[in-house]
C-alpha positions as CSV (number, residue, x, y, z in Angstrom):
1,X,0.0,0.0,0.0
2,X,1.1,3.3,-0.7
3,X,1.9,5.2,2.2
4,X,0.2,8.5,2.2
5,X,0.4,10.9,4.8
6,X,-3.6,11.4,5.4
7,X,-4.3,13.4,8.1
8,X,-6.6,11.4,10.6
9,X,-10.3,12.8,10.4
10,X,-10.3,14.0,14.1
11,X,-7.5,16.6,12.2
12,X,-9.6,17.3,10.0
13,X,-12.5,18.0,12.5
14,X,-10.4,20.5,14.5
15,X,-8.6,22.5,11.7
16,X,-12.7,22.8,9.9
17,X,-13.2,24.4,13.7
18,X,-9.9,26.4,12.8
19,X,-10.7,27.3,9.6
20,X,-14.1,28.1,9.9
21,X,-13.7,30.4,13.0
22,X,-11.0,32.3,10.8
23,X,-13.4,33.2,8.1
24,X,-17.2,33.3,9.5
25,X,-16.4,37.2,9.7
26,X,-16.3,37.5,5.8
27,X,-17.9,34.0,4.6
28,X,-21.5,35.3,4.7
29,X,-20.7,39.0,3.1
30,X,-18.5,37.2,0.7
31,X,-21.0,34.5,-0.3
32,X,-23.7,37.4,-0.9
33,X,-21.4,39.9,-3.2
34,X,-20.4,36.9,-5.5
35,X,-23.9,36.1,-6.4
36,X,-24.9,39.4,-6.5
37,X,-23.1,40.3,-9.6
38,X,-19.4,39.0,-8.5
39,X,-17.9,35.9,-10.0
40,X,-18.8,32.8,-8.6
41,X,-16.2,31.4,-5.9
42,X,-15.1,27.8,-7.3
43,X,-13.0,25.7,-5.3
44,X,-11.8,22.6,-7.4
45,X,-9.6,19.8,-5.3
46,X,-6.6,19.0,-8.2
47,X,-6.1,20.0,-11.8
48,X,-8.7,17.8,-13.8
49,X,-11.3,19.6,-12.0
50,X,-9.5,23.1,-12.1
51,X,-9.8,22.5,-15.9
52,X,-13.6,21.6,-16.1
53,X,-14.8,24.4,-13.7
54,X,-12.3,27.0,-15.9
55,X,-13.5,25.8,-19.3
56,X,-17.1,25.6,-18.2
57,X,-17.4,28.5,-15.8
58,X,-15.4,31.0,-18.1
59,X,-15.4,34.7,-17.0
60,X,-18.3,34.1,-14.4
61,X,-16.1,32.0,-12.2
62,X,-12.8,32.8,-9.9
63,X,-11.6,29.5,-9.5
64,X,-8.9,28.0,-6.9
65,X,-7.2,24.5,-6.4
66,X,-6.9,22.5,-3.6
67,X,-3.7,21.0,-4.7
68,X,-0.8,23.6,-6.0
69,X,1.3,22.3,-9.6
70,X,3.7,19.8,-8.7
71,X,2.1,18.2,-5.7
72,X,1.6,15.1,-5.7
73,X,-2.4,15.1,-5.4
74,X,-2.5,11.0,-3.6
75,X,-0.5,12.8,-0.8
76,X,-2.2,16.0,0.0
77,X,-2.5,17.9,3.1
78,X,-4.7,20.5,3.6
79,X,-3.9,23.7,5.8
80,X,-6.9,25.2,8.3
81,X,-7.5,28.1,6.2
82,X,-8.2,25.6,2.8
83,X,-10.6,23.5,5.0
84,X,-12.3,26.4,6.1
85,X,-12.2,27.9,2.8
86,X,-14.4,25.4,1.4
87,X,-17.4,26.7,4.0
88,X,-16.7,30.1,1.8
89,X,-16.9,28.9,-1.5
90,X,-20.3,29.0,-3.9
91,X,-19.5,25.7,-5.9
92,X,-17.1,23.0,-4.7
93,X,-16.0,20.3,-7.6
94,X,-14.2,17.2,-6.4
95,X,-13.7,13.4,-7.4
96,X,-14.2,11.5,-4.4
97,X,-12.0,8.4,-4.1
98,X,-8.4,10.1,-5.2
99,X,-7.5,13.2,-2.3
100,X,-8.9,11.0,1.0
101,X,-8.3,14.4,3.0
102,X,-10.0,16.4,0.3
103,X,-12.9,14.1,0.7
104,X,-12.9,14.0,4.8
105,X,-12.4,18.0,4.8
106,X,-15.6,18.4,2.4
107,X,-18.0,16.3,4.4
108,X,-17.1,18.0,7.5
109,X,-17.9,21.2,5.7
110,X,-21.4,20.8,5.0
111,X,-20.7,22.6,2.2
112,X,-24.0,23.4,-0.6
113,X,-23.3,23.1,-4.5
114,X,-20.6,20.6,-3.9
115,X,-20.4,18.3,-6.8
116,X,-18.3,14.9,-6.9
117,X,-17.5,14.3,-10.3
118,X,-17.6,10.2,-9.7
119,X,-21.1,10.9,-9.5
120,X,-21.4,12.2,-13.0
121,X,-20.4,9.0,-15.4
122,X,-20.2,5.2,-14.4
123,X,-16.8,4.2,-12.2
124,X,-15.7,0.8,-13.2
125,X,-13.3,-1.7,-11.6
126,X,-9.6,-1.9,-13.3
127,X,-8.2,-4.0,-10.5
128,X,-7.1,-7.1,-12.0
129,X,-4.7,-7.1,-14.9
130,X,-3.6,-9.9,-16.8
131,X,-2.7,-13.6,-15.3
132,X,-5.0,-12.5,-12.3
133,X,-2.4,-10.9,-10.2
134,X,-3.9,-7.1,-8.8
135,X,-1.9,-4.5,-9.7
136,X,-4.9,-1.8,-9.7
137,X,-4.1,1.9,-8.1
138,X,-6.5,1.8,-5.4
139,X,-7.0,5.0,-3.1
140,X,-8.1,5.3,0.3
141,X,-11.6,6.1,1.0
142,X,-13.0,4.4,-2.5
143,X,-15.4,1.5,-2.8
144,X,-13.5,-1.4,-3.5
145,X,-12.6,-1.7,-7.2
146,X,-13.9,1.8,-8.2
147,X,-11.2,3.3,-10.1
148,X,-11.5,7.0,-9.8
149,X,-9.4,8.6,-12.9
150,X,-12.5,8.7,-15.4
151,X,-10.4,11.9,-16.8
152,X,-8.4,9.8,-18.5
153,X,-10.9,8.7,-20.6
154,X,-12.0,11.4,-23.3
155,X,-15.4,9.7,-23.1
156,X,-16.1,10.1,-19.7
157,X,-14.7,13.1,-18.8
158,X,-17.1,14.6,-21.1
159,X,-19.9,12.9,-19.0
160,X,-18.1,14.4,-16.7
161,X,-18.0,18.1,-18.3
162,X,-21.8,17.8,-19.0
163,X,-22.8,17.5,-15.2
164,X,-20.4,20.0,-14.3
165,X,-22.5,22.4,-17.0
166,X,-25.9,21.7,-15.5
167,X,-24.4,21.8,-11.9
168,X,-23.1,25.2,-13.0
169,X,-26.5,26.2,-14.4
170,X,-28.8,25.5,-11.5
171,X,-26.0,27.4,-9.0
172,X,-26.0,30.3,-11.3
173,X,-29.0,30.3,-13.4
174,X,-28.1,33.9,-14.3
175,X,-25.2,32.8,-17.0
176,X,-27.1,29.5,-17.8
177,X,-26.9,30.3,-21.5
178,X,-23.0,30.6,-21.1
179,X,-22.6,28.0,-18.9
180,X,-24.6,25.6,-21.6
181,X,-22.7,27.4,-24.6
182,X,-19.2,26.3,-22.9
183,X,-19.9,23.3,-22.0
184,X,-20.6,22.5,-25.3
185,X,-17.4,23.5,-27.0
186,X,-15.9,21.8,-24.6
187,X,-17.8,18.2,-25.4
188,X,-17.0,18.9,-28.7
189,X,-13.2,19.4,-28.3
190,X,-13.5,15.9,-26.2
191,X,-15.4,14.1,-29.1
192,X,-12.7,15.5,-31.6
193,X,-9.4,14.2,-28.9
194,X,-11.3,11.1,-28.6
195,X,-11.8,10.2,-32.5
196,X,-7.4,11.0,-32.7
197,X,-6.7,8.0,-29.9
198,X,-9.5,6.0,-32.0
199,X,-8.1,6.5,-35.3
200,X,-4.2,7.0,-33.6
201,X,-4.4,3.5,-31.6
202,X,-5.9,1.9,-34.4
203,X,-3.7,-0.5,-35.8
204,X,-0.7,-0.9,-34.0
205,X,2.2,-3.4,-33.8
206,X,1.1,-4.2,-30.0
207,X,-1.4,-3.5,-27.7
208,X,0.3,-3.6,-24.4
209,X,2.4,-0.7,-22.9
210,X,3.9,-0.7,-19.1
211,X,3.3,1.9,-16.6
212,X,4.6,2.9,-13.3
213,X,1.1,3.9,-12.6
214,X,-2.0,2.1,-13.1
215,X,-3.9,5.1,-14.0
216,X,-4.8,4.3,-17.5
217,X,-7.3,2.0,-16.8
218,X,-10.2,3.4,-18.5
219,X,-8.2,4.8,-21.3
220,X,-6.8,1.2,-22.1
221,X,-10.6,-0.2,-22.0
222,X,-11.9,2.9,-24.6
223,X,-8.8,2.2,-27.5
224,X,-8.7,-2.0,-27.0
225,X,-4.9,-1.9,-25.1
226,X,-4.2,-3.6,-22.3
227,X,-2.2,-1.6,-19.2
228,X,0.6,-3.4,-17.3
229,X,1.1,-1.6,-14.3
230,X,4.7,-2.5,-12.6
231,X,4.3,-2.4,-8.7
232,X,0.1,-0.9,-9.1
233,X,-0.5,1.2,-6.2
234,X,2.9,3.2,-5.7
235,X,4.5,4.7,-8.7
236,X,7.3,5.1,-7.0
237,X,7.5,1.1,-5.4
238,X,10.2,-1.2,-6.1
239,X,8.5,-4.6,-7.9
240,X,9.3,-7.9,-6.5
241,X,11.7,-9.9,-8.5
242,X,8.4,-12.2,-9.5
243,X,7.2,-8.8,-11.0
244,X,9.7,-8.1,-12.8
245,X,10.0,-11.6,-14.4
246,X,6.6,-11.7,-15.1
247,X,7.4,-8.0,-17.3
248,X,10.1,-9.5,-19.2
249,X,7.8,-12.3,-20.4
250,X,4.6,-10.1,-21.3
251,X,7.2,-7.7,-22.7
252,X,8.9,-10.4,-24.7
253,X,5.3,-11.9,-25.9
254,X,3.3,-8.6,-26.2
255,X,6.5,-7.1,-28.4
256,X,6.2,-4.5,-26.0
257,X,9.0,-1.2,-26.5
258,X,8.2,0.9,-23.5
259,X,8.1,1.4,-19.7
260,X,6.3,4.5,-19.1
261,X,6.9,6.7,-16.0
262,X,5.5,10.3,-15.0
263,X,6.0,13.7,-14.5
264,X,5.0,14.4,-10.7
265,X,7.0,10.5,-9.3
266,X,10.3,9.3,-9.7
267,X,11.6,7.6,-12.9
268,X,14.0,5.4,-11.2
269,X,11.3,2.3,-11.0
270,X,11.0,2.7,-14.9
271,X,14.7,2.8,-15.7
272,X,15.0,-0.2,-13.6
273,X,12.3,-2.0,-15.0
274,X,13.5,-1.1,-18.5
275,X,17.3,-1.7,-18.0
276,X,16.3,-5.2,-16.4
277,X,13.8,-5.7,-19.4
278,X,16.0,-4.4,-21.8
279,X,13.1,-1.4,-23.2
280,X,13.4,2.4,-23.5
281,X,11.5,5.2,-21.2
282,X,9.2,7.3,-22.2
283,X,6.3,9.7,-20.1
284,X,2.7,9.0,-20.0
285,X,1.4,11.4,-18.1
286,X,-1.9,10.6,-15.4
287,X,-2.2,14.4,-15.9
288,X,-2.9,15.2,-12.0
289,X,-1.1,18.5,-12.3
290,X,0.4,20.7,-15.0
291,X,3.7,22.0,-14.0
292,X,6.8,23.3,-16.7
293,X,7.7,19.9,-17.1
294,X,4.4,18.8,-18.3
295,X,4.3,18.2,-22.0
296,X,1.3,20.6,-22.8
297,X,0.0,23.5,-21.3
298,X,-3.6,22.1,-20.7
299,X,-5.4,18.9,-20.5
300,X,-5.9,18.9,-24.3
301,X,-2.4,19.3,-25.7
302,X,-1.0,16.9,-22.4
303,X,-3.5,13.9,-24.0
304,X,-2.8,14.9,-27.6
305,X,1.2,14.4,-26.0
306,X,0.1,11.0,-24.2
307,X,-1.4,10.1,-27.8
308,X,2.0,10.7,-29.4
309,X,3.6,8.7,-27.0
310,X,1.1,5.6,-26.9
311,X,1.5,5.6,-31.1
312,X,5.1,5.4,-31.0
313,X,5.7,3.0,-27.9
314,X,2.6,1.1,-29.3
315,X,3.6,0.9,-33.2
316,X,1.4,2.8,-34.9
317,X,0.6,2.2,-38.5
């Protein structure tokens, strides 16, 4: 199991007390002046998130993350004033089952409008990979099997985007029309990244690529490949020696060329993986965060980036 340092929900308790005692003075003043006329105060809890409620909310939203470029969203903590921040916000969007303190913090809150974008498109189970042996990314908090990175997935993260849109609408009927009219283009700019890793991935000298972490799950079901994650739960883990065999074989039979790695973990469980298994490196990213060493500036040009890399790891023809 991973070892995340998740603040124990009695911490949580006492830093909402914390926080919300810090900001009662200007929550209810605050609250009124953004609907009145104000932009609405978004609080997303990590980057896929921040990129929905930007996209969809447009100019009639101020929105804030949770979780800063370059941390590592599994292993966030959250300060007093960010828990009681969330008491202060119009519109919360999270994904339960990925930021266990995120998700402790917001149902402490009692916070209205808070959407969980799990809710908005089917979660399936991704746990078991091929030969039966579970190398899943599982996340505290989550039902059992429930893989939470549906943003992965073109597809469903424009379920995704469309409940966002009519969460957006009833919050702020006001900009309804805008809210609707963005949501849209957004959609459409999904259907049109979706259709490139359908017609990218289509025929390909393999189907199987290698990954330090088993986020591309859903991704791997929508374009027929099959993800091999190398130690599951912990991008970061050393795989047993069994593990590693086991690689070399699937490698071998799969014709597989790369290990991929990512941009916000360590690299040195790919390089050992691929110098044992005698492939090359190459990122994939889970896109949890955008930082300068992210391969795109947005969620769009970071998947059209993860496409490039799937086509040449994968064989494209």
């Amino acid at each position: 199991m991973n070892e995340r340092r998740l603040i124990p929900t009695a911490a949580v308790a006492g830093a909402v007390v914390l926080g919300l005692t810090a900001l009662s003075a200007c929550s209810s003043s605050d609250a009124a002046d953004h609907r009145s006329g104000d932009k609405l105060n978004v609080v997303a809890s990590f980057y896929p998130m921040q990129f929905l409620a930007e996209r969809i909310g447009g100019s009639h939203v101020s929105v804030s993350t949770l979780t800063k470029p370059g941390v590592e969203p599994h292993d966030l903590e959250l300060s007093p004033r960010q828990i009681g921040g969330l008491s202060d916000a119009d519109y919360i969007l999270y994904l339960k089952g990925i930021q266990p303190a995120v998700d402790d913090a917001i149902k402490l809150s009692e916070s209205e409008h808070t959407v969980d974008a799990a809710k908005l498109t089917t979660l399936e189970d991704h746990g078991t990979e091929a030969g039966g042996e579970e190398h899943g990314h599982e996340h505290e908090g989550e039902e059992p099997g429930a893989d939470p990175h549906i943003w992965l997935d073109p597809v469903k993260y424009a379920e995704a985007a469309k409940g966002v849109g009519k969460s957006l609408e009833k919050t702020d009927p006001d900009h309804a029309a805008d809210y609707r009219k963005n949501t849209d283009a957004l959609v459409k700019e999904l259907g049109a990244l979706d259709t490139a890793y359908e017609k990218g991935l289509k025929s390909t000298a393999t189907r199987t690529f290698i990954t330090t972490h088993s986020a591309f799950g859903y991704l791997a079901e929508r374009y027929g490949l099959t993800q091999e994650g190398i130690a599951g739960i912990d991008p970061e883990a050393e795989p047993s020696p069994a593990r590693i065999s086991a690689l070399h074989s699937i490698a071998e039979k799969k014709k597989v060329t790369t290990v991929f790695f990512e941009t916000l973990a360590s690299d040195k469980t790919a390089k050992t993986v691929a110098r044992d298994t005698g492939l090359r490196t190459d990122v994939l990213d889970p896109l949890e965060g955008i930082t300068d060493k992210s391969k795109g500036d947005d969620y769009i040009e970071v998947m059209r980036s993860n496409l490039a890399a799937l086509e040449k790891a994968l064989g494209a023809k």
